[in-house]
C-alpha positions as CSV (number, residue, x, y, z in Angstrom):
1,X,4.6,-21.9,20.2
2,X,3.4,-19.1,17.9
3,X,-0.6,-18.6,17.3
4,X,0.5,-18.4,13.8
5,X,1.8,-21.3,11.9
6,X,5.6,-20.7,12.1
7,X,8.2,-22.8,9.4
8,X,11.0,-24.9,11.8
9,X,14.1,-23.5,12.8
10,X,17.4,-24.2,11.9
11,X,18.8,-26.8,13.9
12,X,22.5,-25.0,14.4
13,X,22.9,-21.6,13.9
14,X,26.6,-20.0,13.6
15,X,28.1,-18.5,16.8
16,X,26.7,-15.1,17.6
17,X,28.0,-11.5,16.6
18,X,27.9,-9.5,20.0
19,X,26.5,-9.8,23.1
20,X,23.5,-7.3,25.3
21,X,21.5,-10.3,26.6
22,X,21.6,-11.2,30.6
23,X,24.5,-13.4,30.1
24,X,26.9,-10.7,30.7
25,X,27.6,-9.1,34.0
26,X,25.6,-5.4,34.1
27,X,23.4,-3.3,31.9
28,X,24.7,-3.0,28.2
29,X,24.3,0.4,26.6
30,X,23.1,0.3,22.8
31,X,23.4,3.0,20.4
32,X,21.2,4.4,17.8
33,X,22.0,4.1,14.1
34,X,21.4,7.0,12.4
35,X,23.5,7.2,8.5
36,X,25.6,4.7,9.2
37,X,26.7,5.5,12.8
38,X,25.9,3.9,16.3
39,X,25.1,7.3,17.6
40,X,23.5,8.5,21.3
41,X,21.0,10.9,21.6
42,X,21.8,14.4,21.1
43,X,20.9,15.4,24.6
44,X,22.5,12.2,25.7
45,X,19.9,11.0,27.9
46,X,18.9,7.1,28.6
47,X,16.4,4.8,29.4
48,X,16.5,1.9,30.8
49,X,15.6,-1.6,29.1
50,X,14.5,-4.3,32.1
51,X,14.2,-7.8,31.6
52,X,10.0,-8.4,32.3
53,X,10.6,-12.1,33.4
54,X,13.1,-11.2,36.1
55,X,12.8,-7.2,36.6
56,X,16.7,-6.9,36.1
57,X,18.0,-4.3,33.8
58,X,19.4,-5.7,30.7
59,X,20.8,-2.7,28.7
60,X,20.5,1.1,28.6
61,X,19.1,2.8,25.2
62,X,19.6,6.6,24.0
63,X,16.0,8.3,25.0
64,X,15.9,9.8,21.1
65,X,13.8,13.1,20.6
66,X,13.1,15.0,17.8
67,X,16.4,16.3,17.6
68,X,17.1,12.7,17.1
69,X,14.4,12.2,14.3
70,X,15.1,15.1,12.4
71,X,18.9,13.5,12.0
72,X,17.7,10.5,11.0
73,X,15.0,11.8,8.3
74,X,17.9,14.1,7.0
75,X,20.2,11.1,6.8
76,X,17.7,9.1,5.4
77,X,16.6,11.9,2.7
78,X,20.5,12.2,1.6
79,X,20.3,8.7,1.2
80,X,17.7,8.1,-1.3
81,X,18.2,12.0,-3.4
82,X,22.4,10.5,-3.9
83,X,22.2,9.9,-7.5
84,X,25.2,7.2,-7.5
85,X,23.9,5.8,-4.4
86,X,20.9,4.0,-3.6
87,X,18.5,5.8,-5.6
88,X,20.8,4.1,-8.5
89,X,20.1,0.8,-7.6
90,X,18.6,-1.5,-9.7
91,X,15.5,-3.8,-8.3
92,X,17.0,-7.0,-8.5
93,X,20.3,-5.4,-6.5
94,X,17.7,-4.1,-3.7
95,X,16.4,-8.0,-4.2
96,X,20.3,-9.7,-3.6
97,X,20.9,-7.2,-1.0
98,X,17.4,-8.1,1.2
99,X,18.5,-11.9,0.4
100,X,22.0,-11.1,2.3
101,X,20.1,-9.5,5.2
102,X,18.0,-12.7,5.2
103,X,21.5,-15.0,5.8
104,X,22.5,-12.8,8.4
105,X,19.5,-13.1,10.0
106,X,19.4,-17.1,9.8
107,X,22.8,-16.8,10.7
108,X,22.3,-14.4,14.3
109,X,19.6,-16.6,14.6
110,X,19.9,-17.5,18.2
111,X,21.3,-14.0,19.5
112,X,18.1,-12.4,18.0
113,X,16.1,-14.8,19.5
114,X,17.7,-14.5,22.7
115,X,17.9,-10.7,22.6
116,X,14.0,-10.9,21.9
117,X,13.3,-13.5,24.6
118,X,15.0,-11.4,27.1
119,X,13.8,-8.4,26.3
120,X,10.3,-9.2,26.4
121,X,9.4,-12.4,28.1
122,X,8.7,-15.0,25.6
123,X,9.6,-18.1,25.5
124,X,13.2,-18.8,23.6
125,X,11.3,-21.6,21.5
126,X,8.6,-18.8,20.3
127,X,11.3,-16.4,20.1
128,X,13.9,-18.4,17.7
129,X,10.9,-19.4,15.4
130,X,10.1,-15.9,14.8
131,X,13.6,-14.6,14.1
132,X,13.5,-17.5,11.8
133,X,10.5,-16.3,9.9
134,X,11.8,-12.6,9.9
135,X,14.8,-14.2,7.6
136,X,11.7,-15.6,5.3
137,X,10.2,-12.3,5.4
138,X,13.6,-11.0,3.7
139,X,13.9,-13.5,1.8
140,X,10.3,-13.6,-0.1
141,X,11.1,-9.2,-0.6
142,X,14.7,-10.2,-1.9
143,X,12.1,-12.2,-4.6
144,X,9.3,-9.4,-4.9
145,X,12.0,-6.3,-5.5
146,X,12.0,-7.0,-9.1
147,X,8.1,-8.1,-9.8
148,X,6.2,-5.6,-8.6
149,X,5.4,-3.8,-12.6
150,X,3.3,-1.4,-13.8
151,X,0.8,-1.7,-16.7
152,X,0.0,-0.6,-20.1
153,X,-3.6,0.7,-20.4
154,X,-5.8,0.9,-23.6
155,X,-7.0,4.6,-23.6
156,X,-9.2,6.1,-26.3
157,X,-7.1,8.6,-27.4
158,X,-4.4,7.4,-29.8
159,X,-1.2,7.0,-27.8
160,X,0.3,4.7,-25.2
161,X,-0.7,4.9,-21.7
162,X,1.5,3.2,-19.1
163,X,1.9,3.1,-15.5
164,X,5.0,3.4,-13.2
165,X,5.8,2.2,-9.5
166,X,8.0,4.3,-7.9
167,X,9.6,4.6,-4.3
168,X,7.2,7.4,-1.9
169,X,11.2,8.0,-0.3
170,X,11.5,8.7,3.2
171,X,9.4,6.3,5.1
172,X,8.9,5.7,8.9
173,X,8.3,2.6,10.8
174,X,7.0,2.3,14.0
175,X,6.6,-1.4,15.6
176,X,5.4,-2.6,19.0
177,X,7.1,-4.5,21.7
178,X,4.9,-7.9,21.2
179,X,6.3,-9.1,18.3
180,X,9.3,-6.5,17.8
181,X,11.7,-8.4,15.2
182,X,8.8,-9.5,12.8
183,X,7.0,-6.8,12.9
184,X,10.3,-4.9,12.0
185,X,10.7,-7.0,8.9
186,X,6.9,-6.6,7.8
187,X,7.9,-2.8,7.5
188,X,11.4,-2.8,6.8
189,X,11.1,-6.1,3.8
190,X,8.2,-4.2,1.4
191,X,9.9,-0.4,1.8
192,X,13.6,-1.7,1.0
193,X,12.5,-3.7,-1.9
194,X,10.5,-0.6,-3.4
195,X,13.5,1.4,-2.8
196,X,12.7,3.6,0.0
197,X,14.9,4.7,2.9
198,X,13.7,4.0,6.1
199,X,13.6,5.3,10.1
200,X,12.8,2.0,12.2
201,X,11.4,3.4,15.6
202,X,10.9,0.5,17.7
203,X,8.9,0.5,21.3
204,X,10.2,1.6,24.1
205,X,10.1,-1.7,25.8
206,X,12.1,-3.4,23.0
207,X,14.4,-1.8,21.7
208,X,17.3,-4.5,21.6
209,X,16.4,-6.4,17.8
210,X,15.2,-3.2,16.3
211,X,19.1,-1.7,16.8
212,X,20.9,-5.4,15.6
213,X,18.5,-5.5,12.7
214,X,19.9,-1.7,11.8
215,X,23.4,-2.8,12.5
216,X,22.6,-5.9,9.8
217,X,21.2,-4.1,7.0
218,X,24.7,-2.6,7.3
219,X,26.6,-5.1,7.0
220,X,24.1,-6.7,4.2
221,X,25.6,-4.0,2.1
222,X,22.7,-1.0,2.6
223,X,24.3,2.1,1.9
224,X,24.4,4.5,5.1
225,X,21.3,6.5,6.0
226,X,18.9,3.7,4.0
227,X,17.8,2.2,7.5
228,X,17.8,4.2,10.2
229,X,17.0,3.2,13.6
230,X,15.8,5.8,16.3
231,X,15.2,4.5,19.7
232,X,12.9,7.0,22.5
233,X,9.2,7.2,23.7
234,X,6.2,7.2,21.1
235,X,5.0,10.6,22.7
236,X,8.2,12.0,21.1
237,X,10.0,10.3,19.2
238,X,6.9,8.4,17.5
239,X,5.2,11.8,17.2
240,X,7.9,13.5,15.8
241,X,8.2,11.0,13.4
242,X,4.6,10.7,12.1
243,X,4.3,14.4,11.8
244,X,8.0,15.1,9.9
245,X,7.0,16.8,6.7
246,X,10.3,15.2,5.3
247,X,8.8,11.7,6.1
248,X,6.2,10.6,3.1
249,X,4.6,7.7,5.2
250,X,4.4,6.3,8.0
251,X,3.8,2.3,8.8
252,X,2.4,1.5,12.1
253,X,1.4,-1.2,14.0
254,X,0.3,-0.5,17.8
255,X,-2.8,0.1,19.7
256,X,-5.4,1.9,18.4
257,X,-6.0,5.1,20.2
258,X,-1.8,5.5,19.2
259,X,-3.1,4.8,15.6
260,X,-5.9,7.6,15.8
261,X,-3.7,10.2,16.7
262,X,-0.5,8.9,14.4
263,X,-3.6,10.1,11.8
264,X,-3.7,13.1,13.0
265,X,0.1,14.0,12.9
266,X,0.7,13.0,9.5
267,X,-2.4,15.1,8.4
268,X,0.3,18.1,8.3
269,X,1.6,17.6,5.1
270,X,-0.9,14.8,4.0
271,X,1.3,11.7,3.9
272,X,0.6,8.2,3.8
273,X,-0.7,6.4,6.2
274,X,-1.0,2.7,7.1
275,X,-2.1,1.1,10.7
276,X,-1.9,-2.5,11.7
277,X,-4.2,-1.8,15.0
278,X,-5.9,-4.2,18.0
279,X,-8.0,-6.6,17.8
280,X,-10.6,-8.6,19.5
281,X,-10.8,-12.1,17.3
282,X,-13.5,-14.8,17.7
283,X,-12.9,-18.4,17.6
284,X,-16.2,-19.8,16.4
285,X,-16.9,-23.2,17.0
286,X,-20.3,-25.4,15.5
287,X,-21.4,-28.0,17.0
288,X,-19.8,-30.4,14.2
289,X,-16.8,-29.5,14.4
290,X,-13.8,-31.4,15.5
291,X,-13.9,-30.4,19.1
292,X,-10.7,-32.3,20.0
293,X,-8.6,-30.9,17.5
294,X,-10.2,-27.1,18.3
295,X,-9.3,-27.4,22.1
296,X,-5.7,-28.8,21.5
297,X,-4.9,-26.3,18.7
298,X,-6.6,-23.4,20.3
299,X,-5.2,-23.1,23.9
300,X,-2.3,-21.7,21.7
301,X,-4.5,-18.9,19.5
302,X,-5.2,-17.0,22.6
303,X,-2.3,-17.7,25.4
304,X,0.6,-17.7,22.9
305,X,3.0,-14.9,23.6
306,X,0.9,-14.6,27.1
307,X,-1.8,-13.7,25.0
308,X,-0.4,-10.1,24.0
309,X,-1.1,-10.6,19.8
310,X,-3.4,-8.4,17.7
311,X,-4.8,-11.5,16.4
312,X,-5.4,-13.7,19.7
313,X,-8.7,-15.0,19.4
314,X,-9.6,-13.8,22.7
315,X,-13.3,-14.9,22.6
316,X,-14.6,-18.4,22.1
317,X,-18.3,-18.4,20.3
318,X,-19.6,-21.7,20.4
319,X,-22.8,-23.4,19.8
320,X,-25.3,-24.0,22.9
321,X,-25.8,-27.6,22.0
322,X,-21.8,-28.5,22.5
323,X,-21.0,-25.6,24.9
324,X,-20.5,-27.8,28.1
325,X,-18.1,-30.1,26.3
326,X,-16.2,-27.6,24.8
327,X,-15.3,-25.4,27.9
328,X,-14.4,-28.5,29.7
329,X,-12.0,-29.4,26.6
330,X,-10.1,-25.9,26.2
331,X,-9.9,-25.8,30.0
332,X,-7.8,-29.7,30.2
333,X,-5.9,-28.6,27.2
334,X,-5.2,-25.1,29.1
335,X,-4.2,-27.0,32.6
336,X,-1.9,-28.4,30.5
337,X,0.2,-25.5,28.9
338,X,3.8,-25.0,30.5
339,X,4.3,-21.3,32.3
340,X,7.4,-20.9,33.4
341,X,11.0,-19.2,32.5
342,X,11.3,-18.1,29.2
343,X,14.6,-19.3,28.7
344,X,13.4,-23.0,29.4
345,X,13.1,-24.9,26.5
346,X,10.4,-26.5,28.3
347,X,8.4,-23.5,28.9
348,X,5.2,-22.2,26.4
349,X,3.5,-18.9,28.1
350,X,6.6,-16.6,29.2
351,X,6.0,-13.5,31.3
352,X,4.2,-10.9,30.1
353,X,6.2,-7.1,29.0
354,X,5.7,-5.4,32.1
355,X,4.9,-5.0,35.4
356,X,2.3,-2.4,34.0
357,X,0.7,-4.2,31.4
358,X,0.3,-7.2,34.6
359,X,-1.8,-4.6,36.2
360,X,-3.6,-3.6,33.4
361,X,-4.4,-7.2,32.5
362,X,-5.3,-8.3,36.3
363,X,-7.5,-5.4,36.6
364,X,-9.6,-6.8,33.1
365,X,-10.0,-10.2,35.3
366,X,-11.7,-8.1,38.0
367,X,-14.1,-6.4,35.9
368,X,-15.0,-9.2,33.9
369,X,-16.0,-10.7,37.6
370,X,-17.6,-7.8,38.4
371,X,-19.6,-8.1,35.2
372,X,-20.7,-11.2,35.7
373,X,-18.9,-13.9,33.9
374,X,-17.6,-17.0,35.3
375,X,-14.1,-17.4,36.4
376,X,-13.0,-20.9,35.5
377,X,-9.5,-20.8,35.0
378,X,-6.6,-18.4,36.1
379,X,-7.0,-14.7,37.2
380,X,-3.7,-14.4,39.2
381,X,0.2,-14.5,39.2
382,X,1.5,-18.4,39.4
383,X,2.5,-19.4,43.2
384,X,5.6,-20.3,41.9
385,X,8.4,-18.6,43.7
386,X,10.6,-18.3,41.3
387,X,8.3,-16.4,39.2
388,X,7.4,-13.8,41.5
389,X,9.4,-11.3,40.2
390,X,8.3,-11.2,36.7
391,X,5.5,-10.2,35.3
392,X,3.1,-13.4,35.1
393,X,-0.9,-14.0,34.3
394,X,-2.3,-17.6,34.7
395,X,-3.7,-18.2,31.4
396,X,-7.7,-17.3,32.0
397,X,-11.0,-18.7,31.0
398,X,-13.8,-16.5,31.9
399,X,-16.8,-18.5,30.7
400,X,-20.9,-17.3,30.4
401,X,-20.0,-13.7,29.4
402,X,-22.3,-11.3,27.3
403,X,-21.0,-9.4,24.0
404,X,-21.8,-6.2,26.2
405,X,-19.1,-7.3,28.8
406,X,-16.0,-5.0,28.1
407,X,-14.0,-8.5,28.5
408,X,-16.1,-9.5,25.8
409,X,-15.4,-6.4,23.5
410,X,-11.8,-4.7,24.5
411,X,-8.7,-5.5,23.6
412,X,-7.6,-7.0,27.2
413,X,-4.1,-7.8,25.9
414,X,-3.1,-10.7,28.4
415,X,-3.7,-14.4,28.2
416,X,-7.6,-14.2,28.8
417,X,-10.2,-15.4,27.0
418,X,-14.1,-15.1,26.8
419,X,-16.1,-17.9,25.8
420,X,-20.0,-16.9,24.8
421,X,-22.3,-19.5,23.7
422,X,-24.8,-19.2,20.4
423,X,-27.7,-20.6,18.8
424,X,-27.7,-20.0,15.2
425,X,-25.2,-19.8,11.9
426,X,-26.6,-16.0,12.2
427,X,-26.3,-15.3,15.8
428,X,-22.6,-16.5,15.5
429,X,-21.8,-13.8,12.9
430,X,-23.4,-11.2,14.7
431,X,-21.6,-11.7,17.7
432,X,-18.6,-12.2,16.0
433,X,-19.0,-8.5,14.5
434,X,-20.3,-7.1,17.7
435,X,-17.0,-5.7,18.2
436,X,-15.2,-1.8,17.2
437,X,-12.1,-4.6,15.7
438,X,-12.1,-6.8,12.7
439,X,-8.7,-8.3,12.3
440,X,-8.3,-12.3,12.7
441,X,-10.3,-15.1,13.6
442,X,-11.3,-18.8,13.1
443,X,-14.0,-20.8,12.2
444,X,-14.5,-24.3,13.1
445,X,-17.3,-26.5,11.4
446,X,-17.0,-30.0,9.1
447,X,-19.5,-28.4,6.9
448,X,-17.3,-26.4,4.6
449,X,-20.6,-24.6,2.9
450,X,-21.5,-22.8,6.1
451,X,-17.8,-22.4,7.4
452,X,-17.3,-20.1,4.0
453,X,-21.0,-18.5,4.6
454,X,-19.8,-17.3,7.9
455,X,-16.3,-16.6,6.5
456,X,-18.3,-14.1,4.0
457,X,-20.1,-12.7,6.9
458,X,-17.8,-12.0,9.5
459,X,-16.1,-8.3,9.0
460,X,-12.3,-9.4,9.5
461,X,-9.5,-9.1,7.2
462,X,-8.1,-12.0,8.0
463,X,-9.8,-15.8,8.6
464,X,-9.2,-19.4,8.9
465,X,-11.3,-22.3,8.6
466,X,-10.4,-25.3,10.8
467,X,-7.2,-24.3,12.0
468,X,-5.7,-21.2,13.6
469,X,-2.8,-20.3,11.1
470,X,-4.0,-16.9,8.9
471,X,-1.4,-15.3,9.2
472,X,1.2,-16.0,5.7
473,X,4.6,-13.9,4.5
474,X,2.4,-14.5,1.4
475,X,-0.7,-12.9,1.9
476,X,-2.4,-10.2,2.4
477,X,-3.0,-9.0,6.4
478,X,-4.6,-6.7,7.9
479,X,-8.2,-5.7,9.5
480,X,-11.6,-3.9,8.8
481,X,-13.0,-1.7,11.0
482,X,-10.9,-0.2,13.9
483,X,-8.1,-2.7,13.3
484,X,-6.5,-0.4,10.9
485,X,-5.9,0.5,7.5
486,X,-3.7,-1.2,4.3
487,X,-2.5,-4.4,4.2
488,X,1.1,-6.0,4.7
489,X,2.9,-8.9,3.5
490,X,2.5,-10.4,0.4
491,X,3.0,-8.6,-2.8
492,X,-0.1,-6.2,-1.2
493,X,2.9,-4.9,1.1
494,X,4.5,-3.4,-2.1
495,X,1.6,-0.8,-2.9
496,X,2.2,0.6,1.1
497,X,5.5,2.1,-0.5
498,X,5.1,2.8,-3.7
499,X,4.0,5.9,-5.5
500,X,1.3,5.3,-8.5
501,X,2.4,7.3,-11.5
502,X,0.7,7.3,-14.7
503,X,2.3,8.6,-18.3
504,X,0.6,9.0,-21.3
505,X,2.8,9.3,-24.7
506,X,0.4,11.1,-27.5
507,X,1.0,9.0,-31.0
508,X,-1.3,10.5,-32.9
């Protein structure tokens, strides 16, 4: 269960490679891979990665510093300046390489997903459709390497003007711990195929894929040093990447205030930037619309992944006239959703990443009561006993809010959502945009003229109409506003890594 349409899995993937999941007595201690080498920090210190469904320690990862990124952007930079190395690789080479990481991927299919499950409290089904679309995200860059061209422009002087595309070279990559293996292959798919070299600096909380994904590219046939993987806090080892002057851009996806001051590192030497930030995303919902179809669909928009997604449409806008009906829909269809262990086939909202973020979520619920709104659904832990040492939120409909309530207007990161009703075509858009975020969202209406009117008006980067699936290897993604900057997948993804250069040849 994915708020994103997801393509099916495999039905029997080949055995595993190695084993750091739970299934093995004790912690496991992963390595960094920095040029080619499962290396520990140079200070040799640890941290610990816990299991958030259970609150047992899975594995122990090196706690990497600066020391550790300044090794890895050296590697990396020896990587990309050998002249007989990778640097001397042809496109469609990067392209069959990226196509062999993608097979690997298929074929570690369950040990990813397992690893991710684990590690962050999803559910194994969400978790081995995702490592299933991080092999089509290889897959579609194995295709792009080699048809991404520059262009031949008429100029007035006599002559020929032409452009190039070019690798920027040493490139970081920093991913979060909600969707830690795809987000890895947004990043890691575009910069291989351009021909960078990359330093993959995965969360803290999840680690685990970011390291087996380094240890693949390897064994796909990337030349040492071209992915990097650097494993440590964000206050360090993030921040020493973003503001390495050896590092030419940096790709992140994360929260915003982390985004605003990524910004500020990289301002040193003036490198690229791109952000894939939060998000507060409406669900919109006129009073023709297929209300059935909205309720059964959308349960999973918001409480998928226990609601922590950038793109969760985390507040319900629907029209006065049909308000009643809908609320009781989405609240049978949310009665109805499965939370439970993660590694139960069975189960659909998992635990969420940590005790913390628990807190953090449970203390939103508070405040939105304190505020005002209705409490319909949710709000608490599950009484289940078996749960209680994870780190579990009810899915949670808060119903009646205002666009002023900061459960209305923050990114709460959890499985709650806040339904508002409207009046109007234009009081839907301008509660949809009374937000700081414009990433995702849906709109749901029979009459296809005003669905694309409000589609126009709505400041997001990324809509659907009638269904909750905007979100394609294909296309473009990203958000206006204070979701962030650029725009991954598709061929876009390509122009996040590349260098524009522009030669003009004098024939007169």
């Amino acid at each position: 269960m994915t708020t994103e349409s997801q393509s099916p899995a495999p039905a029997q993937p080949e055995a595993v490679a190695h084993d750091v999941s739970g299934m093995t007595p004790g912690p496991q201690a992963v390595r960094m891979v920095i040029g080619g080498e499962q290396v520990d920090a140079q200070d040799g210190q640890t941290f610990e990665v816990v299991n958030p469904a259970t609150g047992v320690v899975m594995a122990t990862a090196p706690l990497g510093g600066k020391a550790d990124v300044d090794r890895a952007v050296e590697a990396a930079r020896q990587a990309f300046e050998d002249p007989k190395g990778f640097s001397s690789w042809s496109a469609a080479k990067r392209g069959r390489t990226l196509q062999k990481l993608s097979m690997l991927v298929k074929q570690r299919q369950e040990e990813l997903a397992r690893l991710e499950s684990e590690n962050v409290g999803k559910p194994i089904t969400s978790a081995r459709s995702e490592a299933f679309a991080v092999s089509l995200v290889f897959e579609y860059y194995a295709g792009a390497a080699n048809k991404h061209f520059g262009e031949t422009i008429p100029v007035s002087r006599p002559g020929l003007d032409f452009t190039l595309r070019e690798p920027i070279g040493v490139v970081g990559l920093i991913v979060p711990w909600n969707f830690p293996m795809n987000m890895a292959s947004w990043k890691l798919g575009p910069a291989l195929a351009a021909g960078n070299t990359c330093i993959l600096k995965p969360a803290s909380y999840s680690p685990l894929t970011a390291i087996r994904l380094g240890e693949l590219a390897l064994e796909a046939g990337f030349p040492p040093g071209v992915v990097n993987v650097v494993t440590g806090p964000g206050g360090t080892a993030g921040a020493a990447l973003a503001a390495h002057p050896g590092v030419g851009k940096v790709a992140f996806t994360g929260e915003t205030t982390t985004g605003q001051e990524i910004m500020r590192l990289a301002a040193n030497n003036v490198k690229k930037v791109s952000l894939e930030l939060g998000g507060k995303s409406p669900n919109i919902i006129f009073a023709d619309a297929d209300l059935e179809r909205f309720a059964k669909e959308s349960v999973y928009s918001v409480f998928d992944n226990a609601g922590q997604d950038c793109c969760a449409r985390s507040r319900i806008l629907v029209e006065r006239s049909v308000h009643e009906k809908v609320v009781g829909l989405f609240v049978e269809a949310t009665r109805s959703v499965i939370v439970g262990d993660p590694a139960d086939d069975a189960t659909e909202v998992g635990s969420l990443v940590s005790q913390r973020q628990r807190e953090r979520v449970l203390d939103y619920v508070e405040v939105g009561q304190r505020e005002g709104a209705e409490l319909v659904l949710g709000g608490r832990a599950p009484d289940d006993q078996a749960l209680a040492a994870g780190a579990y939120v009810l899915p949670t409909i808060f119903d009646n809010c205002r666009a002023d309530m900061r459960i209305a207007r923050e990114e709460v990161f959890g499985p709650v959502v806040a339904v508002i009703p409207f009046e109007s075509e234009e009081e839907a858009v301008r509660l949809a945009n009374a937000t700081p975020y414009g990433l995702s969202g849906s709109i749901w209406s029979r009459d296809i003229a005003r669905a694309i009117r409000v589609a126009k008006g709505v400041q997001s980067g990324v809509l659907s109409i009638n269904t909750n699936a905007s979100v394609h290897t294909e296309a473009p993604f990203g958000g206006y506003k204070m979701s962030g900057s650029g725009r991954e997948l598709g061929m876009h993804a390509l122009g996040l890594y590349t260098e524009l250069k522009n030669v003009f040849v004098d024939l007169g």
